[in-house]
Phi, psi and omega in degrees: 000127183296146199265099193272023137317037155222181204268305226226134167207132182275114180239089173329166189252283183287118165094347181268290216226306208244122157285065185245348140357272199317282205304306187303319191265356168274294172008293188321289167329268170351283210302280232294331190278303167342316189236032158044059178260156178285133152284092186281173153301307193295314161338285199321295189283358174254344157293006176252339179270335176240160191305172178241004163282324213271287181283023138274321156300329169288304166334324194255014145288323169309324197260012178067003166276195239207009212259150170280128195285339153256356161283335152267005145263011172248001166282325174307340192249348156286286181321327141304313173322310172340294190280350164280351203264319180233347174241323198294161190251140173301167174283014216138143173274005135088203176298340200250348178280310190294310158323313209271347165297307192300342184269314173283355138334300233038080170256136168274113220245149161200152190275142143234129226224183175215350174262118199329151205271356183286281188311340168294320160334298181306274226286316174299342190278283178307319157281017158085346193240010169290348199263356188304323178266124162343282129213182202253138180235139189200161180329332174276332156314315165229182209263000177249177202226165174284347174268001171234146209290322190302322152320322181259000171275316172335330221272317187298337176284304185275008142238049183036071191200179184213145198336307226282321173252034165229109180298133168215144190269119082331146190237339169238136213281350148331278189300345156305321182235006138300323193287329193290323198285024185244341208057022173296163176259128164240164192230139210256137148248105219296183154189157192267007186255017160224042184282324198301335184261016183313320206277328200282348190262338177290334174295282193277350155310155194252326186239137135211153177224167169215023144226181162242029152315319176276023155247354211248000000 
């Protein structure tokens, strides 16, 4: 039985709390049919495995283009908003159960994100499950990142807690093993776009799981 003795939980969003992975790697489609870049077979099979800033950009050096690498992650994260706005999914049906355990626990919960923390709302919002949190936070917002560990100390200062009782849910094992080198506890949430670091999230993980039915 999972033990809700702490104060604080740190939660990532995609692939965390939103089964929206899939959509984030699809992007790469999206984007390329928008600007009538050629599509291979193979593309097809490399997209799911790879970021889709990355491998858009790459494709459009294959291609003798030109693109500015932030104008195509904020067109890419508009398409997304989309799909939070109308489509996307819980990561598990759940998810509104554990929270509403971790709330009755009194843990003080906050989303940390890599998707503007505005369209993260919009998704949290729209599944019933924004108000659980203190608030939602994201890379443009503060000046560290999920791969240093002093991100998670920032998270800890602003939700008044300390490493020892604060957990945090992930799904990449980057960001996994910045929250441990922080001295945080993490609880692993399987997803199929991290399967290739699975032995290794299994490894450094304190929980791992892949509903949170298993804590419950």
């Amino acid at each position: 039985m999972f033990n809700y003795d702490f104060d604080a939980a740190i939660f990532d969003m995609d692939g965390t709390l939103l089964d929206t992975m899939p959509y984030w790697r699809y992007t790469t489609l999206e984007f390329m049919l928008a600007h009538q870049m050629p599509v291979s077979d193979g593309l097809l099979t490399r997209m799911y495995k790879t970021s889709s800033r990355k491998l858009v950009m790459e494709v459009a050096a294959q291609n003798g283009l030109k693109l500015d690498r932030q104008a195509v992650i904020g067109e890419m994260e508009r398409y997304m908003n989309r799909h939070y706005l109308c489509d996307a999914n819980l990561k598990c049906p759940s998810v509104p159960a554990f929270l509403e355990r971790l709330k009755g626990a009194g843990v003080r919960m906050c989303v940390a994100t890599g998707s503007p923390r505005v369209f993260a709302r919009n998704g949290l919002r729209r599944l019933g499950i924004l108000d659980y949190f203190d608030f939602v936070t994201d890379n443009y917002e503060c000046a560290l990142t999920k791969d240093k560990p002093g991100y998670f100390g920032a998270l800890l200062a602003r939700l008044g807690a300390t490493r020892e009782r604060c957990w945090v849910f992930e799904d990449a094992l980057y960001a996994m093993e910045s929250a441990k080198a922080a001295g945080l506890r993490v609880c692993a949430v399987e997803d199929d776009s991290q399967l290739a670091d699975r032995e290794r999230i299994r490894t450094l993980a304190d929980v791992y799981i892949r509903d949170y039915g298993e804590l419950m």
